[in-house]
C-alpha positions as CSV (number, residue, x, y, z in Angstrom):
1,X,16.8,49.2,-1.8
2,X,18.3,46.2,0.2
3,X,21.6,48.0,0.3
4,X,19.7,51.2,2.3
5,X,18.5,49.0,4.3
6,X,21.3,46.8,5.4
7,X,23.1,50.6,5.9
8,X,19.8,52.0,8.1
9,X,19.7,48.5,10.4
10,X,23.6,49.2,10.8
11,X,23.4,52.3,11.9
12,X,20.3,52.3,14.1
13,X,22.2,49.0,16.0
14,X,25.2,51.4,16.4
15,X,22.9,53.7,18.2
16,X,20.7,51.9,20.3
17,X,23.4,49.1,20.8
18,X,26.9,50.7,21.3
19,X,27.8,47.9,23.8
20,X,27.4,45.6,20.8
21,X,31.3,44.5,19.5
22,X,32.4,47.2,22.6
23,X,35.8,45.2,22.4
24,X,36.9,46.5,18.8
25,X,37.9,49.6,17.5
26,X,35.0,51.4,15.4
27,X,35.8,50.9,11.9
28,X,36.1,47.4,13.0
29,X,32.9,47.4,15.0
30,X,30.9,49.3,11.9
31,X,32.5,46.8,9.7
32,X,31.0,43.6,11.6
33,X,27.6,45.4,12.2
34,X,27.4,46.0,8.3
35,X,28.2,42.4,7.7
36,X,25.7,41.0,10.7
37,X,23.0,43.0,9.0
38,X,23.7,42.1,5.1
39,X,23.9,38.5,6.1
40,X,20.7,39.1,8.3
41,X,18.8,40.6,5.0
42,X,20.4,37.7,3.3
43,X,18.7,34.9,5.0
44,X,15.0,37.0,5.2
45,X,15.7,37.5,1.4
46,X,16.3,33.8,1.1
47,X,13.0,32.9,3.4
């Protein structure tokens, strides 16, 4: 469940933030927004 989540928060960012990591390509930009967002669930997790 934490997994679908981290996936559903990345892809909602991509769409309502495209500007967000504008500067990379967009495997690269997908790639960090995954990573922001499992780190993100991380620390909540850990709270």
């Amino acid at each position: 469940m934490a997994f679908d989540l981290v996936h559903y928060f990345a892809e909602q960012t991509e769409i309502q933030k495209p500007q967000l990591f504008s500067q990379y390509s967009r495997e690269k930009r997908s790639h960090y927004i995954f990573e922001l967002n499992a780190l993100v669930l991380g620390k909540l997790i850990q709270l």
